[in-house]
N, C-alpha and C positions, 0 to 999 in steps of 0.2 A: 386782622381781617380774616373772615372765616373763607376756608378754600372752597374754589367755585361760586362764591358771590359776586356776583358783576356790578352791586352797588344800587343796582333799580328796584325798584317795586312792579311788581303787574298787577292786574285784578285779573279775578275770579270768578266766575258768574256762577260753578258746577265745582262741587267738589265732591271727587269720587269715594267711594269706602274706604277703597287702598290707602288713599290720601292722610283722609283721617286718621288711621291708623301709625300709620306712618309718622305723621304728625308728631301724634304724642307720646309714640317709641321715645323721636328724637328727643323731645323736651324731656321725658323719663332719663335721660342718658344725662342732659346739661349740657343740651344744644341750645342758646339763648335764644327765647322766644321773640325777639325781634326781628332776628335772621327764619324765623322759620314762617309767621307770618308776612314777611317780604315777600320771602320767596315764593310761597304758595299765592299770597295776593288775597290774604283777608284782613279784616280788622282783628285787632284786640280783642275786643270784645267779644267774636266769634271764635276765636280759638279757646278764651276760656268758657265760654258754654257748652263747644264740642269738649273740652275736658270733661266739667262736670259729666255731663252725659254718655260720654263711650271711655272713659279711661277707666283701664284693663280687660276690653272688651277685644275679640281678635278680628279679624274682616267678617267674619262668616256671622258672627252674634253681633256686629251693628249693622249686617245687612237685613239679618231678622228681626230687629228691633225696629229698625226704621219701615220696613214692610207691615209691621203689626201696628206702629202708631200711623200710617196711613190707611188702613184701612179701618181704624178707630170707628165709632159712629159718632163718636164726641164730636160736636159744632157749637163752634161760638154766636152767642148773639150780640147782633152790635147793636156799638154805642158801649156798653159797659165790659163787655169783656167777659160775662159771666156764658159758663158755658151748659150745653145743652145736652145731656146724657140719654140714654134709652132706660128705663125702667121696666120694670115685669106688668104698673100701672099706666104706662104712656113714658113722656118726656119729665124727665127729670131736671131739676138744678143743681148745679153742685157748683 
């Protein structure tokens, strides 16, 4: 058993930058991803998309990253999923 696991799981409603980061230091090292999603209180599935998208990034560039894709103008339209750009001629598709 890994030290300092107390065997629970928690959820997570917020996961901070630090966190992130932190995250996937440990997994970088062969901290088993089981134990690290426990611990922090997410699912599978969201630990490996936080990979894909911030591994080898340090706090500071996925705090800027995550600032630039929220203030994106990209919007989705629903029902399909297809999203809605600004163009130099109006709204775009992409």
């Amino acid at each position: 058993m890994t030290p300092g696991w107390e065997g629970g799981c928690r959820e997570t409603k917020t996961i901070r930058v630090e966190q992130i980061v932190a995250i996937l230091k440990h997994a970088e090292k062969g901290t088993p991803v089981s134990y690290l999603i426990c611990n922090l209180g997410i699912a599978e599935q969201t630990f490996y998309r936080l990979k894909q998208r911030y591994a080898g990034l340090e706090s500071e560039q996925v705090r800027e990253l995550k600032q630039l894709q929220a203030s994106s103008p990209v919007k989705t339209l629903p029902g399909d999923g297809t999203k809605l750009g600004s163009g130099p001629f109006g709204p775009t598709l992409t």
